[in-house]
mmJSON file of the N, C-alpha and C atoms, coordinates in Angstrom:
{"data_MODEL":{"atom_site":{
"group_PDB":["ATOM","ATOM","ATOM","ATOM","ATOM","ATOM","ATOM","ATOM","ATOM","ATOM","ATOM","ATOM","ATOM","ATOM","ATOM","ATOM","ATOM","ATOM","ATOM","ATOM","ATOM","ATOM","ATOM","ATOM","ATOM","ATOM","ATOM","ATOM","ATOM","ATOM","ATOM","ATOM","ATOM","ATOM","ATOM","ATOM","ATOM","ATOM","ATOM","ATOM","ATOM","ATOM","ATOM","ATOM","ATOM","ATOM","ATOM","ATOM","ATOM","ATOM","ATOM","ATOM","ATOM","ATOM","ATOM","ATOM","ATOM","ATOM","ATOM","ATOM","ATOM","ATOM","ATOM","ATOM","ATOM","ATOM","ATOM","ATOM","ATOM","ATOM","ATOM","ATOM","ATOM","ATOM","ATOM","ATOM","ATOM","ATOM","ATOM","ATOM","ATOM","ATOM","ATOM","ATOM","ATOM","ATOM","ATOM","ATOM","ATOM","ATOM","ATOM","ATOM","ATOM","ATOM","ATOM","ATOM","ATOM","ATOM","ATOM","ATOM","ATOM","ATOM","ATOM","ATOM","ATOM","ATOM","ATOM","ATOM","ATOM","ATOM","ATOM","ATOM","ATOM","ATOM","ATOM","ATOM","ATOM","ATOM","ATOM","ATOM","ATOM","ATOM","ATOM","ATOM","ATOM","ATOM","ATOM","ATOM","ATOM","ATOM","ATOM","ATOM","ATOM","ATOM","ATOM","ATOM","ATOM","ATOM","ATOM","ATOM","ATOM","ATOM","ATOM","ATOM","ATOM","ATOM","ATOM","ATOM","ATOM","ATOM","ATOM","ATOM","ATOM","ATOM","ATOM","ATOM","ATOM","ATOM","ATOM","ATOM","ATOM","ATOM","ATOM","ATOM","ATOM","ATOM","ATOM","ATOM","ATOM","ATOM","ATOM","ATOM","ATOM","ATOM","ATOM","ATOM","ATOM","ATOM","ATOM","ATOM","ATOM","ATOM","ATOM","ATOM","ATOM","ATOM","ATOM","ATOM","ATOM","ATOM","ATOM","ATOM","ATOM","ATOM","ATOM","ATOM","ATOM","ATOM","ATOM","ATOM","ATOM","ATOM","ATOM","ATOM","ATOM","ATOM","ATOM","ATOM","ATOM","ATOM","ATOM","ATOM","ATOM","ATOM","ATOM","ATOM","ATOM","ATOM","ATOM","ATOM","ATOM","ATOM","ATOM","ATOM","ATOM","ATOM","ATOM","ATOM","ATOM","ATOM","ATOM","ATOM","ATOM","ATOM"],
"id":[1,2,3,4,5,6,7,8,9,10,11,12,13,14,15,16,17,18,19,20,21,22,23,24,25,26,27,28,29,30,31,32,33,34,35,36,37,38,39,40,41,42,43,44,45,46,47,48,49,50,51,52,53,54,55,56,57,58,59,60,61,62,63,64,65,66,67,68,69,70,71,72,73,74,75,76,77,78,79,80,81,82,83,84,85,86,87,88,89,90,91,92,93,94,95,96,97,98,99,100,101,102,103,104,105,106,107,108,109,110,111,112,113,114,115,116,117,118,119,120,121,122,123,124,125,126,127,128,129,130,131,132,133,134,135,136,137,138,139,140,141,142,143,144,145,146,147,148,149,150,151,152,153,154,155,156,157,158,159,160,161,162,163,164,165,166,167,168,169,170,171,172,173,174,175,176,177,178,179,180,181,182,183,184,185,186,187,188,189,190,191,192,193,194,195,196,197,198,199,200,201,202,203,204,205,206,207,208,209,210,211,212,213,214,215,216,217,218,219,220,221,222,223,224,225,226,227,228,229,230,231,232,233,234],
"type_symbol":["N","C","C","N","C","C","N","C","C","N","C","C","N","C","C","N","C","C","N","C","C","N","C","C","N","C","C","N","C","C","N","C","C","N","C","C","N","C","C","N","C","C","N","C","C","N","C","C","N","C","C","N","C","C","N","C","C","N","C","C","N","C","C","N","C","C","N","C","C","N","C","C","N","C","C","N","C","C","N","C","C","N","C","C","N","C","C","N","C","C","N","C","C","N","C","C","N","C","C","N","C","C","N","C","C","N","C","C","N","C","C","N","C","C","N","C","C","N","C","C","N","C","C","N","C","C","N","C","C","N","C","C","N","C","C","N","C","C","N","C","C","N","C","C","N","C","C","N","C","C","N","C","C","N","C","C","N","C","C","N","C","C","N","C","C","N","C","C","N","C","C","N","C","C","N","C","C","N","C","C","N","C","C","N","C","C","N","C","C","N","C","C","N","C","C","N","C","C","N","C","C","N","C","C","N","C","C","N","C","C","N","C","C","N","C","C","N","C","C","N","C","C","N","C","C","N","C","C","N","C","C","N","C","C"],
"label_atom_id":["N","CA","C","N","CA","C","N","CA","C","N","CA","C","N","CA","C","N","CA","C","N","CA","C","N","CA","C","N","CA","C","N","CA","C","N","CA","C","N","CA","C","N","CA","C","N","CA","C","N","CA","C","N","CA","C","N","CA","C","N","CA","C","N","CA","C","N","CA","C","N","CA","C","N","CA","C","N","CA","C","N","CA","C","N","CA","C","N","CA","C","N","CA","C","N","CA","C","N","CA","C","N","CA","C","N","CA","C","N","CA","C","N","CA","C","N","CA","C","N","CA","C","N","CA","C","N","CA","C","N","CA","C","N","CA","C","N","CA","C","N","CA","C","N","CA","C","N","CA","C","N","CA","C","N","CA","C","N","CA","C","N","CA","C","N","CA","C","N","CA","C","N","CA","C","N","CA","C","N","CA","C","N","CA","C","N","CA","C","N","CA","C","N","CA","C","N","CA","C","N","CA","C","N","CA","C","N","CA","C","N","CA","C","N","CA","C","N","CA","C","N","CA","C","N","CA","C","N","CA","C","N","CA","C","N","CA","C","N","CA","C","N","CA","C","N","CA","C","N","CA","C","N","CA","C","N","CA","C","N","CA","C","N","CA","C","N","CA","C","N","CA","C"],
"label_alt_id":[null,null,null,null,null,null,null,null,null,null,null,null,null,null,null,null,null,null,null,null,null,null,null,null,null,null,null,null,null,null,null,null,null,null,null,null,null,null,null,null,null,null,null,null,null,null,null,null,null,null,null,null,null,null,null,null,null,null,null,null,null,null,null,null,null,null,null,null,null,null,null,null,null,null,null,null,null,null,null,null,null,null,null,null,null,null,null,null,null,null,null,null,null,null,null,null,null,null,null,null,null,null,null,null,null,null,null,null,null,null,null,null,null,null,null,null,null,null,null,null,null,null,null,null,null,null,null,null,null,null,null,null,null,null,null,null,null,null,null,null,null,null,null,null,null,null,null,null,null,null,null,null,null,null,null,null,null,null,null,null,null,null,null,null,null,null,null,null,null,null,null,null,null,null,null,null,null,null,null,null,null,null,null,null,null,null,null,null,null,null,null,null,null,null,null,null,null,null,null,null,null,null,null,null,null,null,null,null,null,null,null,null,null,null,null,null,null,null,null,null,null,null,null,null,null,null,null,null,null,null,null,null,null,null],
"label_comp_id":["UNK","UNK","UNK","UNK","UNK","UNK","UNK","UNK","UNK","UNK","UNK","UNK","UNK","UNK","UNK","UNK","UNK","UNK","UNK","UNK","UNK","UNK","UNK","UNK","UNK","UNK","UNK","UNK","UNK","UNK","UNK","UNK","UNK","UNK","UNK","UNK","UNK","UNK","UNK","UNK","UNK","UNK","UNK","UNK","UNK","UNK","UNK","UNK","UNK","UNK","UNK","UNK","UNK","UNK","UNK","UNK","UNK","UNK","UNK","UNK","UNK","UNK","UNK","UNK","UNK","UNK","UNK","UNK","UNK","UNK","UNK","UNK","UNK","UNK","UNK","UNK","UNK","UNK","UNK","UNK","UNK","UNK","UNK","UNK","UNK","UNK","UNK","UNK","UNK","UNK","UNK","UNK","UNK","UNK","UNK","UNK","UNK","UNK","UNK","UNK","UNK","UNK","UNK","UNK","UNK","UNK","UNK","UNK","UNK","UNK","UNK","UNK","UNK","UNK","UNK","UNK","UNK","UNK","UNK","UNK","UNK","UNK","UNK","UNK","UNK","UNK","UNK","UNK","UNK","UNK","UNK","UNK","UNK","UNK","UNK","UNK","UNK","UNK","UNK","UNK","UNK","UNK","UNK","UNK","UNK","UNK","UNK","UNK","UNK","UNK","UNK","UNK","UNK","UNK","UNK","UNK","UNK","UNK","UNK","UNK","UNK","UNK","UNK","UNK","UNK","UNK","UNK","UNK","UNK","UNK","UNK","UNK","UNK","UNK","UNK","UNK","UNK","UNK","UNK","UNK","UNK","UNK","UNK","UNK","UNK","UNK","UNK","UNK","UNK","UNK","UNK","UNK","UNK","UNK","UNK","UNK","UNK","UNK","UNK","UNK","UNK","UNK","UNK","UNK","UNK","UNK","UNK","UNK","UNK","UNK","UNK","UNK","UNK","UNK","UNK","UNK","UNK","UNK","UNK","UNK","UNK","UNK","UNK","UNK","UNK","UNK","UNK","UNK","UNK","UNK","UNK","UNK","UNK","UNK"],
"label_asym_id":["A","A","A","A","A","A","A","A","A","A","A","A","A","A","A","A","A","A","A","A","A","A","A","A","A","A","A","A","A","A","A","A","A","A","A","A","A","A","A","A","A","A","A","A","A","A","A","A","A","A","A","A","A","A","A","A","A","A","A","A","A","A","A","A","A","A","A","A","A","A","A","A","A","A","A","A","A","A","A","A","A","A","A","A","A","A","A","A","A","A","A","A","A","A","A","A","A","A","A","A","A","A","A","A","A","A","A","A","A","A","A","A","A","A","A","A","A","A","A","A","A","A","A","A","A","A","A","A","A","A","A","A","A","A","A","A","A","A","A","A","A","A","A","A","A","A","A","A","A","A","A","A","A","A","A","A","A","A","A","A","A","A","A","A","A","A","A","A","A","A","A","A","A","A","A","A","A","A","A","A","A","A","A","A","A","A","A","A","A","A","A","A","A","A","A","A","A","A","A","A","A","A","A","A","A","A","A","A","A","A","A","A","A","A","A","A","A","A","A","A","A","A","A","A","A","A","A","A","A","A","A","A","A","A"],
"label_entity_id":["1","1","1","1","1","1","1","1","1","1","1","1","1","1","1","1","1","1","1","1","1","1","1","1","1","1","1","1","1","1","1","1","1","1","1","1","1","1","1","1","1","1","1","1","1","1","1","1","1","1","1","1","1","1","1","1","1","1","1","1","1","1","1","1","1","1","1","1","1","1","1","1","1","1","1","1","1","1","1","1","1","1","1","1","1","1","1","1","1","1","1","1","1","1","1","1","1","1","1","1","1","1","1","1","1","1","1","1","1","1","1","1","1","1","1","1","1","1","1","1","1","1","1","1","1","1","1","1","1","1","1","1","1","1","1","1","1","1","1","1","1","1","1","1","1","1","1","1","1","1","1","1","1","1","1","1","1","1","1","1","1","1","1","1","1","1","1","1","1","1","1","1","1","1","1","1","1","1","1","1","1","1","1","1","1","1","1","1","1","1","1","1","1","1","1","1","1","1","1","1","1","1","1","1","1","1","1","1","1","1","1","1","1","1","1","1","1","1","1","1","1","1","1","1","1","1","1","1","1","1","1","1","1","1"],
"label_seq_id":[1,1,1,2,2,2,3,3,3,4,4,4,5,5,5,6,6,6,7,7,7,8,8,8,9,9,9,10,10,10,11,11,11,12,12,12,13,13,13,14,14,14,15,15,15,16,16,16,17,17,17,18,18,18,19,19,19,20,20,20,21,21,21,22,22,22,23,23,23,24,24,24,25,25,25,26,26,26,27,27,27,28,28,28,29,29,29,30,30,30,31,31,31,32,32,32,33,33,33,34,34,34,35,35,35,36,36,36,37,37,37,38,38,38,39,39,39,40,40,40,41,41,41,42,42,42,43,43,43,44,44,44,45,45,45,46,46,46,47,47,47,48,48,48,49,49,49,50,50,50,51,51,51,52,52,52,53,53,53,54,54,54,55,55,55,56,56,56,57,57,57,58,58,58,59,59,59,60,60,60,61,61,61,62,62,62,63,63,63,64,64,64,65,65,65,66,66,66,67,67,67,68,68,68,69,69,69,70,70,70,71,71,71,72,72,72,73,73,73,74,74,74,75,75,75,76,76,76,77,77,77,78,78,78],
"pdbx_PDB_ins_code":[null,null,null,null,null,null,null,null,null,null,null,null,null,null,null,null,null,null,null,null,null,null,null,null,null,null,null,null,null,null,null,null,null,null,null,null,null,null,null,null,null,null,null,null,null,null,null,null,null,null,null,null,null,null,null,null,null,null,null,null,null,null,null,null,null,null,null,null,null,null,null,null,null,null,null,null,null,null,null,null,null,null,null,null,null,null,null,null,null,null,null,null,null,null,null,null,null,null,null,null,null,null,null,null,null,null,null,null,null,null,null,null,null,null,null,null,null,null,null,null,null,null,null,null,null,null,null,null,null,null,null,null,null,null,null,null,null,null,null,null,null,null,null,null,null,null,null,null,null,null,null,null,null,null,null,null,null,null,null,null,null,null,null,null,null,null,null,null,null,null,null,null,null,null,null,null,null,null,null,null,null,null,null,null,null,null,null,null,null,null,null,null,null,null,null,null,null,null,null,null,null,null,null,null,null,null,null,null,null,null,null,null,null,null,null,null,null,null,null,null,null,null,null,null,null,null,null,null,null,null,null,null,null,null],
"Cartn_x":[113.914,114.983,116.123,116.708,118.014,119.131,119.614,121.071,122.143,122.723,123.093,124.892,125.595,126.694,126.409,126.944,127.081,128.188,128.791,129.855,129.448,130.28,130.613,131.526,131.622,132.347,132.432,133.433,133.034,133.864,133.573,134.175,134.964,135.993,137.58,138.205,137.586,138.768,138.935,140.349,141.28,140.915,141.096,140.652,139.195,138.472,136.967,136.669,136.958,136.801,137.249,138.517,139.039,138.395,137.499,136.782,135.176,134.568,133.134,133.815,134.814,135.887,135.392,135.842,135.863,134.276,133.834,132.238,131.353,131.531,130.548,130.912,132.258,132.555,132.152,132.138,131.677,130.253,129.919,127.846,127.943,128.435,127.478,127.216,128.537,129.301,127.944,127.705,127.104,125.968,124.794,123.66,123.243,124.172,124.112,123.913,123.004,123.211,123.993,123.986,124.8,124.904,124.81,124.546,125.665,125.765,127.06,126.322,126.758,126.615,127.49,127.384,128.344,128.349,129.065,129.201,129.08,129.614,129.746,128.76,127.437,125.698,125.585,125.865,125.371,126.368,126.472,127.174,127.59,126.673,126.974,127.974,127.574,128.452,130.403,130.365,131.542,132.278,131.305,132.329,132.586,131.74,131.957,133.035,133.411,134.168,134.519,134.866,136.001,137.191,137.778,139.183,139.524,138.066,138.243,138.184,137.361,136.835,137.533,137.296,136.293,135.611,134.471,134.424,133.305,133.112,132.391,131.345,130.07,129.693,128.695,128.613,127.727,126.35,125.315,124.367,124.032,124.684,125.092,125.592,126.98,128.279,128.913,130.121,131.21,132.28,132.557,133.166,134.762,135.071,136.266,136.025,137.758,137.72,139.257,139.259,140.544,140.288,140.487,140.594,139.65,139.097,138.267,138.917,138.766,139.601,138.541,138.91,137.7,137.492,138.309,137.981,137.287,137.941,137.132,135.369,135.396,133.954,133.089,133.876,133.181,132.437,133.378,133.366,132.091,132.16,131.014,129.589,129.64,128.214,127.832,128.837,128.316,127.866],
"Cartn_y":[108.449,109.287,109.297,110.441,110.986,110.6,109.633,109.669,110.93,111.045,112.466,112.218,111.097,110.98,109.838,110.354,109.515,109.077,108.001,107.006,107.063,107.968,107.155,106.1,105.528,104.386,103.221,102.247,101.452,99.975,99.033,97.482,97.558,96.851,96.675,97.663,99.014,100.235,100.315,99.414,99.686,100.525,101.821,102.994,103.218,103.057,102.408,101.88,100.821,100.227,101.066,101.331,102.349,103.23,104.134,105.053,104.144,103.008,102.38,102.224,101.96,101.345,102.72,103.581,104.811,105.721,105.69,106.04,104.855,103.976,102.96,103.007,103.262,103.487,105.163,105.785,107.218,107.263,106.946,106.874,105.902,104.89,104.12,104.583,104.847,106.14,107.2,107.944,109.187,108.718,108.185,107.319,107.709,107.993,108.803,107.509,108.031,106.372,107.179,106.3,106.718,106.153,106.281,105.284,105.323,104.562,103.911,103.941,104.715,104.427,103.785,103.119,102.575,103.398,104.178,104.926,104.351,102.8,102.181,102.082,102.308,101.881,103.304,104.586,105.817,106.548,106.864,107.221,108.791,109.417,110.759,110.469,109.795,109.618,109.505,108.782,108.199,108.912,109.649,111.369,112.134,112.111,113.842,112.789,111.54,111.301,109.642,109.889,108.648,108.33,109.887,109.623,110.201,110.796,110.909,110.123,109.081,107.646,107.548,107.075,107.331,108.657,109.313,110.994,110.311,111.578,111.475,113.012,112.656,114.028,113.534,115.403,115.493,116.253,116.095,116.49,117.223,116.455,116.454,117.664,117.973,118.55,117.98,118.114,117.077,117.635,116.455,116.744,116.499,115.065,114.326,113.634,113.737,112.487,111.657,110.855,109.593,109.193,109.91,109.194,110.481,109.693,110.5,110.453,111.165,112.205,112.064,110.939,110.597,111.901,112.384,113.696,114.429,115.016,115.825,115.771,114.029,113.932,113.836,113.098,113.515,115.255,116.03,117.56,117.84,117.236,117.722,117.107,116.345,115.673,115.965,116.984,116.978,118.597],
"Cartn_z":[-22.449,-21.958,-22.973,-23.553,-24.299,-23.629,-23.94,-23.405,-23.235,-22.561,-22.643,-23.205,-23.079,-23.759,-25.229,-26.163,-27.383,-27.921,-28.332,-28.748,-30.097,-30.519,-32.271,-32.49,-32.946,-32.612,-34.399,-34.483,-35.779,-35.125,-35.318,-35.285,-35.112,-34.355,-34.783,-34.285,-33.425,-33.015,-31.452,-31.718,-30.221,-29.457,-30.164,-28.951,-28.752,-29.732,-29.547,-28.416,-28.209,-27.096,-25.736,-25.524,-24.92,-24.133,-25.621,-24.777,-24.202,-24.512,-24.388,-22.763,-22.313,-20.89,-19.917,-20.659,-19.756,-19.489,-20.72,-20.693,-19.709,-19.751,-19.349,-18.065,-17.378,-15.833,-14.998,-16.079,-15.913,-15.69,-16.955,-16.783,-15.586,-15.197,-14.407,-13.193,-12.741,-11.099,-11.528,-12.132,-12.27,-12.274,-13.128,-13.195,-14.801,-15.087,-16.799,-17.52,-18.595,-19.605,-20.512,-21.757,-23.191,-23.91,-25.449,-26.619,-27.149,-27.878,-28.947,-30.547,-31.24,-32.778,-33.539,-34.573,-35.733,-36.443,-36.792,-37.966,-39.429,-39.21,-40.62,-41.091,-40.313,-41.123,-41.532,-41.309,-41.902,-42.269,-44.028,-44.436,-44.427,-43.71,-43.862,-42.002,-41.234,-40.224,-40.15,-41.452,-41.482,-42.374,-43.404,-43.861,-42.888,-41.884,-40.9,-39.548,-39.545,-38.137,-38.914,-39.742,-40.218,-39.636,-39.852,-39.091,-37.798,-37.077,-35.592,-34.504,-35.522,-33.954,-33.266,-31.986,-31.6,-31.312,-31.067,-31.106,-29.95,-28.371,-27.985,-27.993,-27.887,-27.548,-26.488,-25.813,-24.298,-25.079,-24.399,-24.902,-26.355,-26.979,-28.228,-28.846,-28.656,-28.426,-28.615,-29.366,-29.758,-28.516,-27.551,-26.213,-27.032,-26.965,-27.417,-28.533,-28.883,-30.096,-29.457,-30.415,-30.037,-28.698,-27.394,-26.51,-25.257,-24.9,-23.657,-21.757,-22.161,-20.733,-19.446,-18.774,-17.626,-16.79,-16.453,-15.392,-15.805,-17.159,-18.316,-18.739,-18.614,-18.601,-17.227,-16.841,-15.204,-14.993,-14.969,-15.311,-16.02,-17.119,-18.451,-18.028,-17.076,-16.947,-15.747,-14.673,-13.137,-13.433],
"occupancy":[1.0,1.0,1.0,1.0,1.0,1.0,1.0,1.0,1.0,1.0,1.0,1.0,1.0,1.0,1.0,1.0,1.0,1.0,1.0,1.0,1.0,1.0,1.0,1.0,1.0,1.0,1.0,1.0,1.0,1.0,1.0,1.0,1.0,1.0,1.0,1.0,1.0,1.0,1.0,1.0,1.0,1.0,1.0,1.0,1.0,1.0,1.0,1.0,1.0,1.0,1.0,1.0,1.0,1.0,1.0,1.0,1.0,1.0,1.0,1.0,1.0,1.0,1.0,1.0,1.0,1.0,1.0,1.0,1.0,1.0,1.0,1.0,1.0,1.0,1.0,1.0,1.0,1.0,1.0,1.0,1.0,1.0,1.0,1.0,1.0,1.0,1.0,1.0,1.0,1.0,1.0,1.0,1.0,1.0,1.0,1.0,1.0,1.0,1.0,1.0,1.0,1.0,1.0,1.0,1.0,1.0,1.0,1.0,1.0,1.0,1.0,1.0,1.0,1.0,1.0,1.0,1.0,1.0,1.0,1.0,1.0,1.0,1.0,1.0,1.0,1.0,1.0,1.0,1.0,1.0,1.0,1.0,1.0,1.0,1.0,1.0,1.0,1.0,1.0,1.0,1.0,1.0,1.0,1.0,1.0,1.0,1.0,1.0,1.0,1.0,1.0,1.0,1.0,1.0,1.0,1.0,1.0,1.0,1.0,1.0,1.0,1.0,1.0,1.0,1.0,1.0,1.0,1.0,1.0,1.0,1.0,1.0,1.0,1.0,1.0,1.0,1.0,1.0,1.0,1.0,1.0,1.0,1.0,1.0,1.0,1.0,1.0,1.0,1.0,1.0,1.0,1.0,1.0,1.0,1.0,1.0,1.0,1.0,1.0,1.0,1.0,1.0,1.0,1.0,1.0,1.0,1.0,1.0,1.0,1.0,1.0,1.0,1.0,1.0,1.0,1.0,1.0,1.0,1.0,1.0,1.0,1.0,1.0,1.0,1.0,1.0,1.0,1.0,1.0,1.0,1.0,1.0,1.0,1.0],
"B_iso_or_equiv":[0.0,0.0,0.0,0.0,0.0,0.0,0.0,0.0,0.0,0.0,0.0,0.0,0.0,0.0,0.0,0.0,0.0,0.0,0.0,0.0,0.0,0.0,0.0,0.0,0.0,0.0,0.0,0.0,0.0,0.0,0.0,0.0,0.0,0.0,0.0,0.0,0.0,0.0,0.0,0.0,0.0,0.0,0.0,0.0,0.0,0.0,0.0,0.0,0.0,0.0,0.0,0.0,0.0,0.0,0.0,0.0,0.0,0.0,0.0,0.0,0.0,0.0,0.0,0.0,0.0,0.0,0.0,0.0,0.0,0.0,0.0,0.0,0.0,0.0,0.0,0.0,0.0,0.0,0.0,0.0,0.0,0.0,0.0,0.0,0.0,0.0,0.0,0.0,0.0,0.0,0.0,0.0,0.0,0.0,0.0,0.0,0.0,0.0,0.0,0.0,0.0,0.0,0.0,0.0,0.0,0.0,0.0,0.0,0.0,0.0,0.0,0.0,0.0,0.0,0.0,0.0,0.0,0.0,0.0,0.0,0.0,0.0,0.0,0.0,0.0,0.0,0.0,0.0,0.0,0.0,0.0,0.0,0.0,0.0,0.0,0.0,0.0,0.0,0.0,0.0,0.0,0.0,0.0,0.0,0.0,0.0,0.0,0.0,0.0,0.0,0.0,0.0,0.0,0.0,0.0,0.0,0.0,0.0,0.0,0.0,0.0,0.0,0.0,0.0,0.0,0.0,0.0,0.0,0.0,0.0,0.0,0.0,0.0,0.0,0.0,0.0,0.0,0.0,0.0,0.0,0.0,0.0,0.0,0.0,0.0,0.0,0.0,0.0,0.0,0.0,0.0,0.0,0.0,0.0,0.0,0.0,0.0,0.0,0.0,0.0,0.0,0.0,0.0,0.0,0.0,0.0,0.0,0.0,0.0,0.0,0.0,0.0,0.0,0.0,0.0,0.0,0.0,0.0,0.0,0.0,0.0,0.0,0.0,0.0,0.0,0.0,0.0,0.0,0.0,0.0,0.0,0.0,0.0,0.0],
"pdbx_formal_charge":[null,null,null,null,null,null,null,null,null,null,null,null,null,null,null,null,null,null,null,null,null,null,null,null,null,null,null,null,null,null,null,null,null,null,null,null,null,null,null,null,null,null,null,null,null,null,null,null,null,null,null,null,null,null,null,null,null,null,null,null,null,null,null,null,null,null,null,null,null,null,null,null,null,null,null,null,null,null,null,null,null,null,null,null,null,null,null,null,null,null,null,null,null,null,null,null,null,null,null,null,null,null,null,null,null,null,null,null,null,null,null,null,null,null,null,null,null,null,null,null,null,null,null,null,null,null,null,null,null,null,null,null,null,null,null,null,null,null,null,null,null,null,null,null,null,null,null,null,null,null,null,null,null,null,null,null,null,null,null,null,null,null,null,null,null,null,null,null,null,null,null,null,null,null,null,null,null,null,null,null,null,null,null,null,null,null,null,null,null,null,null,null,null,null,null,null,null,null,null,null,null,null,null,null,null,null,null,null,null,null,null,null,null,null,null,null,null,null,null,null,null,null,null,null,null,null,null,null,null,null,null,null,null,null],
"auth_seq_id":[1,1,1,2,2,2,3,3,3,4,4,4,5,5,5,6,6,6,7,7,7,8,8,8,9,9,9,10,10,10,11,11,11,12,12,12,13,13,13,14,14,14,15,15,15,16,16,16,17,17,17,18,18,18,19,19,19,20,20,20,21,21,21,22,22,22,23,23,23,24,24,24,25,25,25,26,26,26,27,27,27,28,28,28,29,29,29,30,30,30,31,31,31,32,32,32,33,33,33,34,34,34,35,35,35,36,36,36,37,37,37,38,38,38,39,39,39,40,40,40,41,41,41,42,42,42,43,43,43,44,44,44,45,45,45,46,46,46,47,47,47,48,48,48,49,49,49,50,50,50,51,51,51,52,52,52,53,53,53,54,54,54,55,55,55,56,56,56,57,57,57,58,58,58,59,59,59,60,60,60,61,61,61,62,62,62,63,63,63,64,64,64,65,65,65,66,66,66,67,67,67,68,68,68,69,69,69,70,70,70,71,71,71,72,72,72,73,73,73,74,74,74,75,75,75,76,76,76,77,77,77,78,78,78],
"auth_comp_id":["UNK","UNK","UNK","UNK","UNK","UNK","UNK","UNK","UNK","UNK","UNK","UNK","UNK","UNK","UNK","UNK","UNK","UNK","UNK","UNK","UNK","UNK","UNK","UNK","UNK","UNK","UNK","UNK","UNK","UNK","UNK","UNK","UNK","UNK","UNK","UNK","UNK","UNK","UNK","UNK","UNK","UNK","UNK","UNK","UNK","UNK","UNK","UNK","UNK","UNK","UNK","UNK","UNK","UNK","UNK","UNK","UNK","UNK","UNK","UNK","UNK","UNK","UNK","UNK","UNK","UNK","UNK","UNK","UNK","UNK","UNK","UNK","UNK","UNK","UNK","UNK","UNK","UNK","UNK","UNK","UNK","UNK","UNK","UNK","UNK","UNK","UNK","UNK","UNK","UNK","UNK","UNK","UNK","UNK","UNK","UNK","UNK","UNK","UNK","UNK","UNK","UNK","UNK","UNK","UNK","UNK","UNK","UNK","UNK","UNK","UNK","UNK","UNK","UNK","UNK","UNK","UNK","UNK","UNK","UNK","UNK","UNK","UNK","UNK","UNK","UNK","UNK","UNK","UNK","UNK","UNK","UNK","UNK","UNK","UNK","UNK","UNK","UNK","UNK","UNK","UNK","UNK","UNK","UNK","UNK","UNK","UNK","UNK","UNK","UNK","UNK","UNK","UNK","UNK","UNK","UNK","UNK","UNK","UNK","UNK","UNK","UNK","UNK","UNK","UNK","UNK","UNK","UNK","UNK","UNK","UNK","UNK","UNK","UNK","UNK","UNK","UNK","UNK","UNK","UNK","UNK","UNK","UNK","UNK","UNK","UNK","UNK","UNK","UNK","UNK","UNK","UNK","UNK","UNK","UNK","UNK","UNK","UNK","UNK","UNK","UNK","UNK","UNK","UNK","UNK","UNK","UNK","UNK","UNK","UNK","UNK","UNK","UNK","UNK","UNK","UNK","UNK","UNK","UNK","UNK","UNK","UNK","UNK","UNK","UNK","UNK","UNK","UNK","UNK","UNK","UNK","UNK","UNK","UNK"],
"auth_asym_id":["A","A","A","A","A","A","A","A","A","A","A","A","A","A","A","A","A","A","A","A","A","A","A","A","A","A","A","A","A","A","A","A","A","A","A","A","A","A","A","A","A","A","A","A","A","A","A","A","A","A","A","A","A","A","A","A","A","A","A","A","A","A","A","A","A","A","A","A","A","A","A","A","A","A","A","A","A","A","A","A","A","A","A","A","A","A","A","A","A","A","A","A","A","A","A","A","A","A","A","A","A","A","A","A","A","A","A","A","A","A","A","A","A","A","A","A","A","A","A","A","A","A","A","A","A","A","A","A","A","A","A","A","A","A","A","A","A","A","A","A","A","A","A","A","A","A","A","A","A","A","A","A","A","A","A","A","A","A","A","A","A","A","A","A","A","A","A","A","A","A","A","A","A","A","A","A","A","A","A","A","A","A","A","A","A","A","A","A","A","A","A","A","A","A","A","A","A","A","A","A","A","A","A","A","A","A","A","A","A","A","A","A","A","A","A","A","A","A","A","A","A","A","A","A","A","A","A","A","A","A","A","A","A","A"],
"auth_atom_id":["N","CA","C","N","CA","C","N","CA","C","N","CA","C","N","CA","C","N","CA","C","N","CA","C","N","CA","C","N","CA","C","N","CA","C","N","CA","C","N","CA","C","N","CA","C","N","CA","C","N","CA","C","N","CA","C","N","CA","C","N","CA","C","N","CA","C","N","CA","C","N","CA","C","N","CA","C","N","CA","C","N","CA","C","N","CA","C","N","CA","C","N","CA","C","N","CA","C","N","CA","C","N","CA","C","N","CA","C","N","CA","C","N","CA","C","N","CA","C","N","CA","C","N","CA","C","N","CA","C","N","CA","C","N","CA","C","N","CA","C","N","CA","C","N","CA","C","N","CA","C","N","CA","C","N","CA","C","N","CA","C","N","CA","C","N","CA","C","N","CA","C","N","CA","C","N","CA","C","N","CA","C","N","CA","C","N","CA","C","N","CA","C","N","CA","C","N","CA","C","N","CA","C","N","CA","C","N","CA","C","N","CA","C","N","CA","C","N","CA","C","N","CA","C","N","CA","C","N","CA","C","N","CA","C","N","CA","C","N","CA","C","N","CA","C","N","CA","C","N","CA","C","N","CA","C","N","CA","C","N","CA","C","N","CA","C","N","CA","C","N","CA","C"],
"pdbx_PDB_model_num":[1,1,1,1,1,1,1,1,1,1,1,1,1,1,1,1,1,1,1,1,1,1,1,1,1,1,1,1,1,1,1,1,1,1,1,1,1,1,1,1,1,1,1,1,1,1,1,1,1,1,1,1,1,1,1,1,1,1,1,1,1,1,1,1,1,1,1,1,1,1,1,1,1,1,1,1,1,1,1,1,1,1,1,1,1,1,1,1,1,1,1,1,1,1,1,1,1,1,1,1,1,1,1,1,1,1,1,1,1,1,1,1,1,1,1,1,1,1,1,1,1,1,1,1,1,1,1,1,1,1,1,1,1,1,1,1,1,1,1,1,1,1,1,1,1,1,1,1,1,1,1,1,1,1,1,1,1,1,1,1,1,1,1,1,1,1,1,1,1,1,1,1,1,1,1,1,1,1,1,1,1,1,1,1,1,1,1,1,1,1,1,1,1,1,1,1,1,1,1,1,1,1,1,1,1,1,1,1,1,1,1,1,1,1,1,1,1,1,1,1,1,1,1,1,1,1,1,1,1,1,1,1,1,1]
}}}
């Protein structure tokens, strides 16, 4: 099964975490899973969303970046 939300994400980012807080309470309520990438292992990752992290996308759609908007995603996944 495709996760249907994706976490870009890298070590060390405050709001990183932030949004893993808000995704992980969203998917769980909904029954949605969702993956987390490091950007720092793939370099074409970390040219295209270096300075957006965290960035989320919905069925791979770039939904949010910096900070994810729980309602917003609620919305995007119902």
């Amino acid at each position: 099964m495709t996760a249907r939300v994706t976490l870009y994400s890298k070590p060390g980012c405050h709001l990183c975490d932030d949004a893993r807080a808000v995704i992980e309470r969203v998917c769980a309520e909904l029954g949605t899973s969702y993956d987390e990438v490091d950007i720092t292992t793939r370099p074409e990752l970390m040219s295209a969303y270096g300075e957006q992290i965290p960035v989320t996308l919905v069925d791979g759609a770039q939904h949010d970046f910096w900070r994810v908007d729980e309602a917003r995603l609620r919305r995007a996944l119902s």
